[in-house]
C-alpha positions as CSV (number, residue, x, y, z in Angstrom):
1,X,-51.8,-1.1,-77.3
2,X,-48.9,-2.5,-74.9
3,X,-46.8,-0.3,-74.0
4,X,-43.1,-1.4,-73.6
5,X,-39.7,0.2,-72.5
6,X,-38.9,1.5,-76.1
7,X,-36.2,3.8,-75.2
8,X,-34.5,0.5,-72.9
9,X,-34.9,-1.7,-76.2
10,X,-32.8,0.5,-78.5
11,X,-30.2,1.3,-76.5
12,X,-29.6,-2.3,-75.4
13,X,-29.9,-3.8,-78.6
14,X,-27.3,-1.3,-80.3
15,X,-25.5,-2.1,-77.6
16,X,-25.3,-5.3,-78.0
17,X,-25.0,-5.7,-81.7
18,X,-21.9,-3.4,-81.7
19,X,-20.5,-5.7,-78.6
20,X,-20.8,-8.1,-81.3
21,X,-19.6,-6.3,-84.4
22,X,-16.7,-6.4,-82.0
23,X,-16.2,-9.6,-81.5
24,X,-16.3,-10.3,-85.1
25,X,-13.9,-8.1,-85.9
26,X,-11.8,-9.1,-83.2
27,X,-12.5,-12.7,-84.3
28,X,-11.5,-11.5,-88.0
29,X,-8.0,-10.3,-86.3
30,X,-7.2,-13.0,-84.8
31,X,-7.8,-15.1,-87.9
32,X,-5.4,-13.4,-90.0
33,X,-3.0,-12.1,-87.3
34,X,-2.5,-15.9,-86.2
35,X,-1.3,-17.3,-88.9
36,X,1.1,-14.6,-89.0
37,X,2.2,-14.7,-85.4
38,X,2.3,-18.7,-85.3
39,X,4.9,-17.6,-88.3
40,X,6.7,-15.4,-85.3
41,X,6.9,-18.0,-82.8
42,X,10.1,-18.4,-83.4
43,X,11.7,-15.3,-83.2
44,X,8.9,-13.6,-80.6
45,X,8.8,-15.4,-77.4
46,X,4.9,-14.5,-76.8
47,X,3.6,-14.7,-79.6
48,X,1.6,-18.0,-79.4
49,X,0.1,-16.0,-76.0
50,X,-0.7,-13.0,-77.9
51,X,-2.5,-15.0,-80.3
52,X,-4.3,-17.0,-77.5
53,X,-5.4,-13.6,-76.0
54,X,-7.0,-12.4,-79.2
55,X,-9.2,-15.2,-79.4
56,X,-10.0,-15.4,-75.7
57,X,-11.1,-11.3,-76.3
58,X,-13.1,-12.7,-79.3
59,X,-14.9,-15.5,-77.9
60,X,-15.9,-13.4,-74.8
61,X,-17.1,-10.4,-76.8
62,X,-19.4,-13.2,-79.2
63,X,-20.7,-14.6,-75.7
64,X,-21.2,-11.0,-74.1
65,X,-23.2,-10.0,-77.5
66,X,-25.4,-12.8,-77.4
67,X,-26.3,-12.9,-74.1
68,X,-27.2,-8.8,-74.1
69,X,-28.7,-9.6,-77.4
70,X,-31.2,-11.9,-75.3
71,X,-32.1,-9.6,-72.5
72,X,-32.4,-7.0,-75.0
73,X,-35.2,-9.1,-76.5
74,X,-36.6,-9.7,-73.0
75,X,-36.6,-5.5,-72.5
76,X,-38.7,-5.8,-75.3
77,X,-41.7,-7.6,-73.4
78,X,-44.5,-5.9,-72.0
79,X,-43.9,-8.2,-68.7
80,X,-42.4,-6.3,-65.7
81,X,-40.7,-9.7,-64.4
82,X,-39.4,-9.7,-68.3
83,X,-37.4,-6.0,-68.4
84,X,-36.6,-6.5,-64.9
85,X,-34.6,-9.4,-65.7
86,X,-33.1,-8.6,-69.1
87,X,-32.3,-4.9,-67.2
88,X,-30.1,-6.9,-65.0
89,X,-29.0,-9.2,-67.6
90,X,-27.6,-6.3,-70.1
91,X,-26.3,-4.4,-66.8
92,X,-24.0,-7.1,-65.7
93,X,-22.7,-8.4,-69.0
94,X,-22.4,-4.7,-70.0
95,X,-19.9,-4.0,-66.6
96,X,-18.2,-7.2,-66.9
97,X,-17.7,-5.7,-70.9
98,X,-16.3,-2.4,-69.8
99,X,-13.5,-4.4,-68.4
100,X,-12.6,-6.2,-72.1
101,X,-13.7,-3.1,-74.1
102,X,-16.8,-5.0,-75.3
103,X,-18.5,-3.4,-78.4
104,X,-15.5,-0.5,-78.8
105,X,-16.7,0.4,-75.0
106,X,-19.5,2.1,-76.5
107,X,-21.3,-0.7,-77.0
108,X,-21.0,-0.9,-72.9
109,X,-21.9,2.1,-72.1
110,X,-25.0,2.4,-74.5
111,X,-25.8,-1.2,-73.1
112,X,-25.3,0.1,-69.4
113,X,-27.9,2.9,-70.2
114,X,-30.3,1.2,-71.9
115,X,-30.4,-1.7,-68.7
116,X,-30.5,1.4,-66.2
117,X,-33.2,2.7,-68.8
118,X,-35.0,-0.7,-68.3
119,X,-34.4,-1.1,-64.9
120,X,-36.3,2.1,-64.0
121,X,-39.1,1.8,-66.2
122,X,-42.8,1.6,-65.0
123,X,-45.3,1.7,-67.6
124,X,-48.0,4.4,-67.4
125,X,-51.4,3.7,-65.4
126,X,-54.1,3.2,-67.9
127,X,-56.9,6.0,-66.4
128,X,-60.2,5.1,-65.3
129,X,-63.1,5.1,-67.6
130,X,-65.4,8.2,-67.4
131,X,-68.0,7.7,-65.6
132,X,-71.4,7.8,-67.4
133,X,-73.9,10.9,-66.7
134,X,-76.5,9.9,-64.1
C-alpha cells in the first residue's frame, strides 16, 4: 500500500472547493446584482465599477479554485516531486486568496494548512525485512 499525505489532501481539497463555492456565489451575485446596478447607472455614479469589481472577485475566486483544486490532486500522489509542488501550488494561490477573501477566507486558511501539511510531509521508512534464523 502507498502511503500518501492524507491529512494534506483533505484540507486542500476543502479548501479549494469552498474557494470555489465562493466564486459561484459571488458569480451568482454579480449576475443578478448587475442587472440591477446597470439599472442604477444613472443615478449612482459607480455603479458600472462596482459591478465590474464583482466579476473581477468572481473570475479570480473560479481561477484560485481551480488551480488549488489541481495541486490538491497532485498532494494526492505518492510522488515527493508531486506534493512538493502542489504544496507550493495551494500555498501561494491560498495567500494570494487571503487578500480577496477567497473561499469565505476559510477556504484560505484550510488551503494554507493543508499546503504547509503537504509541504512537511515525509512518508514513513518501510523497515527492513527480518532477517531469517541462521
Amino acid at each position: 500500500m502507498v502511503e500518501k499525505p492524507t491529512a494534506a489532501f483533505i484540507l486542500a481539497l476543502i479548501g479549494a472547493i469552498l474557494v470555489l463555492v465562493g466564486g459561484i456565489l459571488v458569480a451568482i451575485t454579480f449576475a443578478i446584482g448587475g442587472a440591477f446596478l446597470a439599472g442604477l447607472g444613472a443615478v449612482v455614479p459607480f455603479a458600472g465599477f462596482i459591478g465590474a469589481l464583482f466579476l473581477i472577485i468572481a473570475v479570480v475566486h473560479l481561477v484560485f479554485g481551480v488551480i488549488m483544486l489541481i495541486g490538491a490532486m497532485w498532494i494526492n500522489s505518492a510522488d515527493m516531486g508531486k506534493v512538493r509542488n502542489g504544496s507550493i501550488i495551494v500555498l501561494i494561490f491560498s495567500i494570494i486568496g487571503l487578500l480577496f477573501g477567497a473561499g469565505f477566507y476559510i477556504g484560505s486558511i484550510l488551503g494554507l494548512v493543508g499546503g504547509i501539511l503537504g509541504l512537511t510531509w515525509k512518508p514513513t521508512e518501510a523497515a527492513p525485512p527480518p532477517m531469517p534464523p541462521p
